[in-house]
PDB file of N, CA, C and O in Angstrom:
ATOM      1  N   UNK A   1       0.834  -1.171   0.000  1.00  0.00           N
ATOM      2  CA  UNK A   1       0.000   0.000   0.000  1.00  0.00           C
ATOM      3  C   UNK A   1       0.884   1.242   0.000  1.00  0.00           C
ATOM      4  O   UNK A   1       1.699   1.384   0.912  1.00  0.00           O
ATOM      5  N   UNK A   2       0.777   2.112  -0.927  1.00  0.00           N
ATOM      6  CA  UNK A   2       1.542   3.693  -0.902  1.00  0.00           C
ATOM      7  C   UNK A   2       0.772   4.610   0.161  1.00  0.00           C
ATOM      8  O   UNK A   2      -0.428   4.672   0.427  1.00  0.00           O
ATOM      9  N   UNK A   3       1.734   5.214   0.610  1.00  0.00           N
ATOM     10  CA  UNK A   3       1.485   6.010   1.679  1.00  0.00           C
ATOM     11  C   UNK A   3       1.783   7.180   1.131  1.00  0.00           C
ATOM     12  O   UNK A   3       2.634   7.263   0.246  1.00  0.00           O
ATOM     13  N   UNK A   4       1.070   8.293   1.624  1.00  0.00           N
ATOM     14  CA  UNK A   4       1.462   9.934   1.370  1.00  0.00           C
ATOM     15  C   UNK A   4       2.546  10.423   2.818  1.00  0.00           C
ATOM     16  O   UNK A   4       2.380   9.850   3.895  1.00  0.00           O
ATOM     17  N   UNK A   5       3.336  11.232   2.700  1.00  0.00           N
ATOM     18  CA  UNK A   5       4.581  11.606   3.404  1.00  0.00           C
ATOM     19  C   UNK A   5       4.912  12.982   3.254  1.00  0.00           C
ATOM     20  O   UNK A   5       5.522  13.172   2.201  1.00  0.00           O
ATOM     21  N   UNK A   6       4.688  14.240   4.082  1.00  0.00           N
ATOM     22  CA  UNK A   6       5.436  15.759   3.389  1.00  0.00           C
ATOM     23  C   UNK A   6       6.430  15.541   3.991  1.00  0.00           C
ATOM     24  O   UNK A   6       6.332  14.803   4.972  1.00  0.00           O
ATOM     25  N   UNK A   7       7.829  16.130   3.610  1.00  0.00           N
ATOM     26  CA  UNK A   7       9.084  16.365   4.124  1.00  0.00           C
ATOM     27  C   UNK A   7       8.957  17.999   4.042  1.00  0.00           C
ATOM     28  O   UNK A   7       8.764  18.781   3.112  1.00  0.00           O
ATOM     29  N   UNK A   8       9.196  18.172   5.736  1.00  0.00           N
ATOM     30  CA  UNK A   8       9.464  20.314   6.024  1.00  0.00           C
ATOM     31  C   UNK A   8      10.648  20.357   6.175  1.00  0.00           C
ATOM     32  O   UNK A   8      11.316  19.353   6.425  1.00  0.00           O
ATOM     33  N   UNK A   9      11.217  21.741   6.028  1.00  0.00           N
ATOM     34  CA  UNK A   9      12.753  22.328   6.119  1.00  0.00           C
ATOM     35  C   UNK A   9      13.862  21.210   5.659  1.00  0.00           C
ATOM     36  O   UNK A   9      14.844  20.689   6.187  1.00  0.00           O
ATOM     37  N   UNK A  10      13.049  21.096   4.136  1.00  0.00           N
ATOM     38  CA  UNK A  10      14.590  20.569   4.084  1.00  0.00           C
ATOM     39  C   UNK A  10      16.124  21.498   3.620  1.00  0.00           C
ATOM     40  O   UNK A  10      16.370  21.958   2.506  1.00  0.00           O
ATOM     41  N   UNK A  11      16.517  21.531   4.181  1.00  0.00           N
ATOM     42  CA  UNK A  11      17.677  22.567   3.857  1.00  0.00           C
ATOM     43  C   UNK A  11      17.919  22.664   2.607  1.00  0.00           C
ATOM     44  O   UNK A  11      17.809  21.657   1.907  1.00  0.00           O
ATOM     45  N   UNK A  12      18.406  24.232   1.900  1.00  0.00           N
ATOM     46  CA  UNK A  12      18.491  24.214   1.004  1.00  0.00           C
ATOM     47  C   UNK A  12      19.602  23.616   0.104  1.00  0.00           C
ATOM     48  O   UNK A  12      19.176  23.679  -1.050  1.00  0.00           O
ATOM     49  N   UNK A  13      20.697  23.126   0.120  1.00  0.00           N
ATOM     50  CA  UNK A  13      21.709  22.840   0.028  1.00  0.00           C
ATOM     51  C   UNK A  13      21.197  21.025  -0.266  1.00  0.00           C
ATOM     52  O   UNK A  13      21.524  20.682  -1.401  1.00  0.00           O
ATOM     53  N   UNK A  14      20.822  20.428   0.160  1.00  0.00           N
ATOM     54  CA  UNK A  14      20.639  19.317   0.333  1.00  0.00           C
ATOM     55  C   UNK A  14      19.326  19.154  -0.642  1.00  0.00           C
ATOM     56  O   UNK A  14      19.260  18.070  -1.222  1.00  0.00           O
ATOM     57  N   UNK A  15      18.356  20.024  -0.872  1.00  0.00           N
ATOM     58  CA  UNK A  15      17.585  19.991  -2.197  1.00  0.00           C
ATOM     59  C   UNK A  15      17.970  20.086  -3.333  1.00  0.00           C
ATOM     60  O   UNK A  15      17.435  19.545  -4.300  1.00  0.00           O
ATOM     61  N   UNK A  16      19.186  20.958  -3.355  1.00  0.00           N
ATOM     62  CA  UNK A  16      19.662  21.597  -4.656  1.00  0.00           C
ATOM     63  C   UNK A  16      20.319  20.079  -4.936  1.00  0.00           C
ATOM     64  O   UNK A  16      20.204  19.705  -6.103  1.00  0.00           O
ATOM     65  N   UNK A  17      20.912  19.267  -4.129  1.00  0.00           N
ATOM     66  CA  UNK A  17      21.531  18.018  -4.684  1.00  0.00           C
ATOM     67  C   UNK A  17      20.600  17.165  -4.817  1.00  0.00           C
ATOM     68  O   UNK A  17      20.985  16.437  -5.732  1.00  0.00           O
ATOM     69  N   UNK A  18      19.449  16.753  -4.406  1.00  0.00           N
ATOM     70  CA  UNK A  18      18.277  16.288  -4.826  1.00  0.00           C
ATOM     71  C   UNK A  18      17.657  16.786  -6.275  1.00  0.00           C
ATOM     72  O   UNK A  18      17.336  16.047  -7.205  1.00  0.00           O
ATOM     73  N   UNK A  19      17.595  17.810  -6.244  1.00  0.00           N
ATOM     74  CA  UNK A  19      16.806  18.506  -7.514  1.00  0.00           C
ATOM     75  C   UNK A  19      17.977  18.072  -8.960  1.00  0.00           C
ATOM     76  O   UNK A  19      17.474  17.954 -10.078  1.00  0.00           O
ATOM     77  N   UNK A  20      19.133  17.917  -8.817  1.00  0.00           N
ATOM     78  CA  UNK A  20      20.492  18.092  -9.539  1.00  0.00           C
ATOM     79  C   UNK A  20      20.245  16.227  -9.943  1.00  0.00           C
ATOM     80  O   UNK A  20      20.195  15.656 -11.033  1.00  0.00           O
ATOM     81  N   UNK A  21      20.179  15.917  -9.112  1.00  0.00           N
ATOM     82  CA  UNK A  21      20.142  14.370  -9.257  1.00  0.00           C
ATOM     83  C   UNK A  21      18.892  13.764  -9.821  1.00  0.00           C
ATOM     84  O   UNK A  21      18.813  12.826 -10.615  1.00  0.00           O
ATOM     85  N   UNK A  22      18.021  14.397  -9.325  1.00  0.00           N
ATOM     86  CA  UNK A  22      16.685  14.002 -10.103  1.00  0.00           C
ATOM     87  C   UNK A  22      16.856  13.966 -11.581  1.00  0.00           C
ATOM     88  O   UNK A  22      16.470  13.095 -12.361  1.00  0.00           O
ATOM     89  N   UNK A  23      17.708  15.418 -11.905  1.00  0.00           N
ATOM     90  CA  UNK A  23      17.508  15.874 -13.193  1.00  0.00           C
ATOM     91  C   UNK A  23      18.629  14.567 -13.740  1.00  0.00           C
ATOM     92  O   UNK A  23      18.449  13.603 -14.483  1.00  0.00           O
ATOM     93  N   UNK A  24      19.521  14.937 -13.178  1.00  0.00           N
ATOM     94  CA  UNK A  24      20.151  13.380 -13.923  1.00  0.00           C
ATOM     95  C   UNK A  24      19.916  12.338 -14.476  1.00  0.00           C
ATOM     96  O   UNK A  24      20.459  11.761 -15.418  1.00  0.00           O
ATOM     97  N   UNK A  25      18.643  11.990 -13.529  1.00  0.00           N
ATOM     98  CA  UNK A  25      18.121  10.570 -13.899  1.00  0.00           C
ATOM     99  C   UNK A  25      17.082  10.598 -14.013  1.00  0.00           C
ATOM    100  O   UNK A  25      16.355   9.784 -13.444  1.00  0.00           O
ATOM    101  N   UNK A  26      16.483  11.862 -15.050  1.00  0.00           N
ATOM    102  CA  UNK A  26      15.003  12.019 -15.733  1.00  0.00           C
ATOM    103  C   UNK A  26      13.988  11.856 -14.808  1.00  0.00           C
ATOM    104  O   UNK A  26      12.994  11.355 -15.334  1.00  0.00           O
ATOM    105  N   UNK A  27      13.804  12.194 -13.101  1.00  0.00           N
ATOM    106  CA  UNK A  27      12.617  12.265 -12.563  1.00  0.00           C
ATOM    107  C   UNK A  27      12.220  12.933 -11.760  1.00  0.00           C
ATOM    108  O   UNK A  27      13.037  13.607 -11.133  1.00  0.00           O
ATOM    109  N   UNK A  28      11.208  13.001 -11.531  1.00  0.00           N
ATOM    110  CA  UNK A  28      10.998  14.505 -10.366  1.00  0.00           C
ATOM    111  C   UNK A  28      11.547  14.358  -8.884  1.00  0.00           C
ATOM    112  O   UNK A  28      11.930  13.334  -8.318  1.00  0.00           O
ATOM    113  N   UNK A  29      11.495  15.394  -8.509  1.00  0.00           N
ATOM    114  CA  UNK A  29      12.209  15.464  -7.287  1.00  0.00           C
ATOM    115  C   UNK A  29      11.445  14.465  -6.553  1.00  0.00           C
ATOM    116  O   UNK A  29      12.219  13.583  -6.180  1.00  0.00           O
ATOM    117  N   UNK A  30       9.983  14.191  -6.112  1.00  0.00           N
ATOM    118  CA  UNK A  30       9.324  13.304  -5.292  1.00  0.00           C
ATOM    119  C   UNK A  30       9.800  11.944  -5.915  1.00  0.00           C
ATOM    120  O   UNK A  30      10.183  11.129  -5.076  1.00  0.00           O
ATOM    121  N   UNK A  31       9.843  11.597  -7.047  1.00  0.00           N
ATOM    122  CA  UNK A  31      10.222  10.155  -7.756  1.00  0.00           C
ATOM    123  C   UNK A  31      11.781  10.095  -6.895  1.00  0.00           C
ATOM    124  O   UNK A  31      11.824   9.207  -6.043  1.00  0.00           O
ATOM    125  N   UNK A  32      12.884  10.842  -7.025  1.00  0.00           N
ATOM    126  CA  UNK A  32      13.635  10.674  -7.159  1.00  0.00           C
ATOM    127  C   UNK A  32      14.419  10.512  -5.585  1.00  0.00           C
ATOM    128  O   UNK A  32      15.491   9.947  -5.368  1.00  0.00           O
ATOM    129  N   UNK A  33      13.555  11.167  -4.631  1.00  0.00           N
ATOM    130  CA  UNK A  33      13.381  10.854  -3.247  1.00  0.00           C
ATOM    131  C   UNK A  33      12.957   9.246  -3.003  1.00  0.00           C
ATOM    132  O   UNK A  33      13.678   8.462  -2.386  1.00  0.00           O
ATOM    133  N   UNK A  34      11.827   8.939  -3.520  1.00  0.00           N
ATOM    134  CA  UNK A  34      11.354   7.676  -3.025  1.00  0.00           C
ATOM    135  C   UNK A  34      12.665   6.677  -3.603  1.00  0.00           C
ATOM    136  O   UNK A  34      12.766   5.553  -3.113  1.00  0.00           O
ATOM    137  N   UNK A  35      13.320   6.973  -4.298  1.00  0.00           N
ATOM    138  CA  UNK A  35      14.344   6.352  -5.364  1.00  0.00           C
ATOM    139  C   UNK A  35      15.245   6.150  -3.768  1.00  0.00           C
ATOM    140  O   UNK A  35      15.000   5.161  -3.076  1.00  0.00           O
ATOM    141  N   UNK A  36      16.143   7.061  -3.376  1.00  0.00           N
ATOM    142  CA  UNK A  36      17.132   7.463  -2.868  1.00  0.00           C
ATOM    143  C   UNK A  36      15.849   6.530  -1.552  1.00  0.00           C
ATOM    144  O   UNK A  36      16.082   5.342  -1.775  1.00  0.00           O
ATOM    145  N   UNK A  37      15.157   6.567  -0.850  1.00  0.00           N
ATOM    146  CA  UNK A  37      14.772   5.801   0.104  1.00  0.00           C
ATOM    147  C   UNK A  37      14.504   4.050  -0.277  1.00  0.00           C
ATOM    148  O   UNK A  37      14.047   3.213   0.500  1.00  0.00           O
ATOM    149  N   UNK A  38      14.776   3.916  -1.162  1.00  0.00           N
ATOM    150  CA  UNK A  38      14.278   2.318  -1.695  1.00  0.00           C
ATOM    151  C   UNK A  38      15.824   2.153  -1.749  1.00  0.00           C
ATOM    152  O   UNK A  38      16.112   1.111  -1.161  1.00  0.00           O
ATOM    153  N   UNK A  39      16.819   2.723  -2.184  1.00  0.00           N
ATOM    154  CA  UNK A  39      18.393   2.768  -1.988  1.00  0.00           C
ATOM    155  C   UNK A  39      18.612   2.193  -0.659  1.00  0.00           C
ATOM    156  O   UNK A  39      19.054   1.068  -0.427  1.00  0.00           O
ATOM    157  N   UNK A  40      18.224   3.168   0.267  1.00  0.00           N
ATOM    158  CA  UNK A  40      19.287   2.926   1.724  1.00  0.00           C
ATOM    159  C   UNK A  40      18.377   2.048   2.608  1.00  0.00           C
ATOM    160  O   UNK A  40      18.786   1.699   3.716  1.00  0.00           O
ATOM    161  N   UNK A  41      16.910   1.602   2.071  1.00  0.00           N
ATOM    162  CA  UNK A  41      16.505   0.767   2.655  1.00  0.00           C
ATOM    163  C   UNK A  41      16.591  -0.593   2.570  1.00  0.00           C
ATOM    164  O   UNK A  41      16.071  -1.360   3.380  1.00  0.00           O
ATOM    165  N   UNK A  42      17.386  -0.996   1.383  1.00  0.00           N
ATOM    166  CA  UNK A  42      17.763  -1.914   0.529  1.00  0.00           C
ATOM    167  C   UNK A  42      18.350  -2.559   0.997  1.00  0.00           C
ATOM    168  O   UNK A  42      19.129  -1.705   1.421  1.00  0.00           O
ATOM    169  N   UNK A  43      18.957  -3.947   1.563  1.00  0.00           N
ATOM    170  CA  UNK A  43      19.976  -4.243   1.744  1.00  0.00           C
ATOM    171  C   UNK A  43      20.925  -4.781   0.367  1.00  0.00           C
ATOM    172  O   UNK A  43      20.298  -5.336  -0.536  1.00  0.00           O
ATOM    173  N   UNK A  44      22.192  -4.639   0.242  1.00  0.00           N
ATOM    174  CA  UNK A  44      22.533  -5.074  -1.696  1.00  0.00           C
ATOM    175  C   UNK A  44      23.038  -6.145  -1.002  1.00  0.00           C
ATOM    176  O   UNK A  44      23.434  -6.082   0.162  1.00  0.00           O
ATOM    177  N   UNK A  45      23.033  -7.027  -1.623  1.00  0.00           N
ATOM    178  CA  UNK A  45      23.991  -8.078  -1.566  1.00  0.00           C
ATOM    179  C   UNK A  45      25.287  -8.284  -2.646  1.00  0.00           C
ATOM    180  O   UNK A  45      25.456  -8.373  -3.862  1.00  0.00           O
ATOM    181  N   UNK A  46      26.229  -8.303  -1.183  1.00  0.00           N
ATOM    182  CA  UNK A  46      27.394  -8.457  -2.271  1.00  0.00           C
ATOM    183  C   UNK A  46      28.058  -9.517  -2.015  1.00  0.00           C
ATOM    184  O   UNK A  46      28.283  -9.908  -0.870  1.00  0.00           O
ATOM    185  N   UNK A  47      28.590 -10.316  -3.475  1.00  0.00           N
ATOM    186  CA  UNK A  47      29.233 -11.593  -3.731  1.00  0.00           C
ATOM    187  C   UNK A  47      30.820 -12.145  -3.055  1.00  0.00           C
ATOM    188  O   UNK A  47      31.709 -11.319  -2.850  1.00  0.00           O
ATOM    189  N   UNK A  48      30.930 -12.990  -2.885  1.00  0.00           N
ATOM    190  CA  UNK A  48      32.269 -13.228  -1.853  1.00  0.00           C
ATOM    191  C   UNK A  48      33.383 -13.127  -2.587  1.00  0.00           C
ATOM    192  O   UNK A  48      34.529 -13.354  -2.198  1.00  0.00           O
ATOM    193  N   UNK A  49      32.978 -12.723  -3.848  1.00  0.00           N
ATOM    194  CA  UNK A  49      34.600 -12.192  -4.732  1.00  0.00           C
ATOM    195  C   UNK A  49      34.549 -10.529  -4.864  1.00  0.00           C
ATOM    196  O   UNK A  49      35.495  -9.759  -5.027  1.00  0.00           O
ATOM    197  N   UNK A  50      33.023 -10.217  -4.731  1.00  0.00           N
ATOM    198  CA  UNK A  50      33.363  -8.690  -4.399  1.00  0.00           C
ATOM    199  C   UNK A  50      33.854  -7.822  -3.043  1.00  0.00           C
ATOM    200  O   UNK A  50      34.453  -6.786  -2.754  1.00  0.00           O
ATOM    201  N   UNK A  51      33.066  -9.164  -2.306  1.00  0.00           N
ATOM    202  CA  UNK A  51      33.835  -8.328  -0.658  1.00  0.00           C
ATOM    203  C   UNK A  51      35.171  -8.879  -0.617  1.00  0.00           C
ATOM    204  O   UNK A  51      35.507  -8.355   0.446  1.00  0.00           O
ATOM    205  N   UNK A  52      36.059  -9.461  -0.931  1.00  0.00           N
ATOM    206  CA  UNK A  52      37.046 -10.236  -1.101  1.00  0.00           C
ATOM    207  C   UNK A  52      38.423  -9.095  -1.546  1.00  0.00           C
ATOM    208  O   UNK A  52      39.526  -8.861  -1.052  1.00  0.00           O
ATOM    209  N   UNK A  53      37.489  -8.470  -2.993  1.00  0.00           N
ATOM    210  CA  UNK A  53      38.141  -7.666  -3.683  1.00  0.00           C
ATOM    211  C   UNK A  53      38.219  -6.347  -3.298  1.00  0.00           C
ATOM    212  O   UNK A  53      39.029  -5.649  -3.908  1.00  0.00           O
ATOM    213  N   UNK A  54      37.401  -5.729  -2.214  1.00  0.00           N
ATOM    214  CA  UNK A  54      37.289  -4.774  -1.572  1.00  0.00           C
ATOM    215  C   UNK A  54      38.069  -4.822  -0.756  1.00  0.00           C
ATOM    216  O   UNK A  54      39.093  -4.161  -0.927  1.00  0.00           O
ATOM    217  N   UNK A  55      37.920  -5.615   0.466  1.00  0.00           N
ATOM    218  CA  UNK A  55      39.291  -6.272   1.442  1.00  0.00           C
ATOM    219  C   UNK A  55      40.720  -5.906   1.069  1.00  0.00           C
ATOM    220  O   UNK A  55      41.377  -5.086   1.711  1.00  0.00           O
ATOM    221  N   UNK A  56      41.274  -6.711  -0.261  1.00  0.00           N
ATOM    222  CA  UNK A  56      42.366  -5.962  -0.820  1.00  0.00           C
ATOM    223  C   UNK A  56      42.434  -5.132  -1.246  1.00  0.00           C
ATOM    224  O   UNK A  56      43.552  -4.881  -1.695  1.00  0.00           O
ATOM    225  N   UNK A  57      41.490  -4.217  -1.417  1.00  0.00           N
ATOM    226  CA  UNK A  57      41.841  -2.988  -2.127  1.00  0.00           C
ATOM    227  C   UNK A  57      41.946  -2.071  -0.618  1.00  0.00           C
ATOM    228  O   UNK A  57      42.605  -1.036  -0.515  1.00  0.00           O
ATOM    229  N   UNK A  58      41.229  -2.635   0.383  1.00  0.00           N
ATOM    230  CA  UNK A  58      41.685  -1.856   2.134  1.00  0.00           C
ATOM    231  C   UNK A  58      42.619  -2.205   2.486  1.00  0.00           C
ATOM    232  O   UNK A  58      43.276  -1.361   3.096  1.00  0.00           O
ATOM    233  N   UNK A  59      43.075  -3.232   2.373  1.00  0.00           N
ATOM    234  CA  UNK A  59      44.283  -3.638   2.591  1.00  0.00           C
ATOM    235  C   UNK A  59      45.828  -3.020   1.957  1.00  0.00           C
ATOM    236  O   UNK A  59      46.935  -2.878   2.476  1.00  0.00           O
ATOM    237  N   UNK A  60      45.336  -2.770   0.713  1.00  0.00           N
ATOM    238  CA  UNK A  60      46.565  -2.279   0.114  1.00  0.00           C
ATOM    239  C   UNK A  60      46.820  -0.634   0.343  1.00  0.00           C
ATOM    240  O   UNK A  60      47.881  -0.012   0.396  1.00  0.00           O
ATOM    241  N   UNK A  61      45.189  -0.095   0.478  1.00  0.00           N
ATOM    242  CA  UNK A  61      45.106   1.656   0.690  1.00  0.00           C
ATOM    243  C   UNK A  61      45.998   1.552   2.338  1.00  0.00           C
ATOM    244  O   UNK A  61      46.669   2.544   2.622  1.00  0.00           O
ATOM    245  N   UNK A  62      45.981   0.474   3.273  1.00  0.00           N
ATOM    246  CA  UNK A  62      46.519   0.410   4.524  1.00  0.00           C
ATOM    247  C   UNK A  62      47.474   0.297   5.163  1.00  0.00           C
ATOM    248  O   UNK A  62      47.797   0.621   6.306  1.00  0.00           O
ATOM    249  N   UNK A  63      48.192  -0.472   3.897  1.00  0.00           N
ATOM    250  CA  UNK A  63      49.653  -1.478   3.965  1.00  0.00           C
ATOM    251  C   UNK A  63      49.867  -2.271   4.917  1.00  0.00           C
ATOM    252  O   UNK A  63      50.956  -2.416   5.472  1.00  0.00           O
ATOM    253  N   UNK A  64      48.635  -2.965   5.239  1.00  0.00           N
ATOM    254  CA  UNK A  64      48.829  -4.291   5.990  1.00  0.00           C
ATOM    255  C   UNK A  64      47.291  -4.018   6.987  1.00  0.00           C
ATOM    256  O   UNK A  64      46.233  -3.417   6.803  1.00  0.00           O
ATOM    257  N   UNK A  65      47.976  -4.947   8.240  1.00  0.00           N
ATOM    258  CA  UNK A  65      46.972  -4.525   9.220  1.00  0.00           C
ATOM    259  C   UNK A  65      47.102  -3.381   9.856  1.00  0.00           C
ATOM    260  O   UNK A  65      47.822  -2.485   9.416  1.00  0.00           O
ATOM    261  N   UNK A  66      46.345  -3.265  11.087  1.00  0.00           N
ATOM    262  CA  UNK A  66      45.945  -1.574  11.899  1.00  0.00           C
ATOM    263  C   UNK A  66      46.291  -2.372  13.418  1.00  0.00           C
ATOM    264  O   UNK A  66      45.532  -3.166  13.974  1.00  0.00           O
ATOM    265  N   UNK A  67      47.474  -1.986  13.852  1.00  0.00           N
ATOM    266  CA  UNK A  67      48.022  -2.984  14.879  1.00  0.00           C
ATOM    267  C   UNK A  67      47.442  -1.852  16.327  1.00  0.00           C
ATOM    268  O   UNK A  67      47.358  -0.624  16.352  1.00  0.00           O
ATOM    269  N   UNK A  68      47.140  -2.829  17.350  1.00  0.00           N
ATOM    270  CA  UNK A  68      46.928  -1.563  19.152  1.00  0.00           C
ATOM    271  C   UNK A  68      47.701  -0.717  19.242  1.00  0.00           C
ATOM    272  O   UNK A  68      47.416   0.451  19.504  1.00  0.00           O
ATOM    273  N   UNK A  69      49.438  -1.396  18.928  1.00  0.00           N
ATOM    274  CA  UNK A  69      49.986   0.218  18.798  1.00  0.00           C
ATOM    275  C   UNK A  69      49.496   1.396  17.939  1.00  0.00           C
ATOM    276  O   UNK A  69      49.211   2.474  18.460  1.00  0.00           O
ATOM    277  N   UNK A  70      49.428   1.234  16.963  1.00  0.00           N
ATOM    278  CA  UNK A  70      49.412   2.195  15.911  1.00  0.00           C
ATOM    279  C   UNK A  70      48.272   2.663  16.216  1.00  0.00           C
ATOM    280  O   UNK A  70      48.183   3.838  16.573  1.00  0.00           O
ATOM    281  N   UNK A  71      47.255   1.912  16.145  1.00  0.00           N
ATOM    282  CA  UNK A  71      45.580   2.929  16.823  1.00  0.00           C
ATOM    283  C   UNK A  71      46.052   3.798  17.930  1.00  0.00           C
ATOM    284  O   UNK A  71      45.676   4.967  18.011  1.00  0.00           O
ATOM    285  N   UNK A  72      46.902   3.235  18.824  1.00  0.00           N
ATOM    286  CA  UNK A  72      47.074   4.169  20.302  1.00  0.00           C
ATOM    287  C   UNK A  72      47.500   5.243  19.251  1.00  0.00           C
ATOM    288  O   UNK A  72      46.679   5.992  18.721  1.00  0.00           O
ATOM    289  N   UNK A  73      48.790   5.267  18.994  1.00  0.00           N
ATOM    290  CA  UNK A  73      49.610   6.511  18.463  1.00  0.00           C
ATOM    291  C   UNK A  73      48.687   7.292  17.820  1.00  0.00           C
ATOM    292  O   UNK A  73      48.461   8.369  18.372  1.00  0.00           O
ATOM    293  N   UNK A  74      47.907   6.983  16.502  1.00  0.00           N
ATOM    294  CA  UNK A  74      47.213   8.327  15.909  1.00  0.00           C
ATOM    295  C   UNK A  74      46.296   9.071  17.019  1.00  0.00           C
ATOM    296  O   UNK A  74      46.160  10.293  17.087  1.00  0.00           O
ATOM    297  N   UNK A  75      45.670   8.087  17.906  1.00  0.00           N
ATOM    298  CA  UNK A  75      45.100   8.319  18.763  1.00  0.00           C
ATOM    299  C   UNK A  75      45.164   9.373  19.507  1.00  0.00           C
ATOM    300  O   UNK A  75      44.216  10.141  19.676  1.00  0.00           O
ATOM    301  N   UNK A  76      46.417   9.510  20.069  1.00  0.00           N
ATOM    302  CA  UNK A  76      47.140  10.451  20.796  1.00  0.00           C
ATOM    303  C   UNK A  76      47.967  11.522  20.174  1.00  0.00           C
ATOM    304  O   UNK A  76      48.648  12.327  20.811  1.00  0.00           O
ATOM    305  N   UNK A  77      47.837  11.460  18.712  1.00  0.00           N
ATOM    306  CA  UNK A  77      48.325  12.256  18.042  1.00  0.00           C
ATOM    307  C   UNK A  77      47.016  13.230  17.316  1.00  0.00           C
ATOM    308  O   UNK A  77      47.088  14.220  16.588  1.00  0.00           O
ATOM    309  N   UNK A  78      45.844  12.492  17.851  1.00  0.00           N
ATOM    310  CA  UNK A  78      44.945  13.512  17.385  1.00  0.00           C
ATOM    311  C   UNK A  78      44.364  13.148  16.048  1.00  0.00           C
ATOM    312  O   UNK A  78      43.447  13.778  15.521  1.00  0.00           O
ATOM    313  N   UNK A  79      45.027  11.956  15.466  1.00  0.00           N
ATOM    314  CA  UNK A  79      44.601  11.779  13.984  1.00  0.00           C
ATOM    315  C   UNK A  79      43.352  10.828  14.147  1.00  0.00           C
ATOM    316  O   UNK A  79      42.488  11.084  13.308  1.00  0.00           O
ATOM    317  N   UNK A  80      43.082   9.964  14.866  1.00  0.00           N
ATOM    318  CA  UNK A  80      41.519   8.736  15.230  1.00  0.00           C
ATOM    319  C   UNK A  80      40.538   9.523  15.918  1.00  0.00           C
ATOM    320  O   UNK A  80      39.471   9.015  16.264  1.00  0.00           O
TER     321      UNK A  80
END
């Protein structure tokens, strides 16, 4: 069953990228909202060679693992 929904104050800044995106993908701003909510309500499923391939690609942006020392240090350096 469709439901009716108003959204107030939405900031302007955050419409203008709504309105920008709509136009992108040929639909009105209300289409293109319900779009962007069927998105993040979604769960995607992803395949064990794509999370796999993601892994190494964190891995390599990391150069290895993220050891207790090293968390302490940025830690205390203000960078975590």
């Amino acid at each position: 069953m469709a439901m009716n929904y108003t959204l107030k104050n939405i900031p302007d800044e955050i419409y203008k990228k709504i309105k920008l995106r709509a136009r992108r993908h040929r639909r009105s701003v209300n289409s293109e909202i319900i779009a962007i909510l069927g998105e993040v309500t979604t769960p995607r499923r992803v395949s064990p060679e794509e999370f796999l391939a993601r892994a190494d690609e964190l891995r390599a942006r990391t150069k290895g693992f993220l050891t207790e020392e090293f968390l302490k240090k940025v830690k205390r350096e203000g960078l975590l």
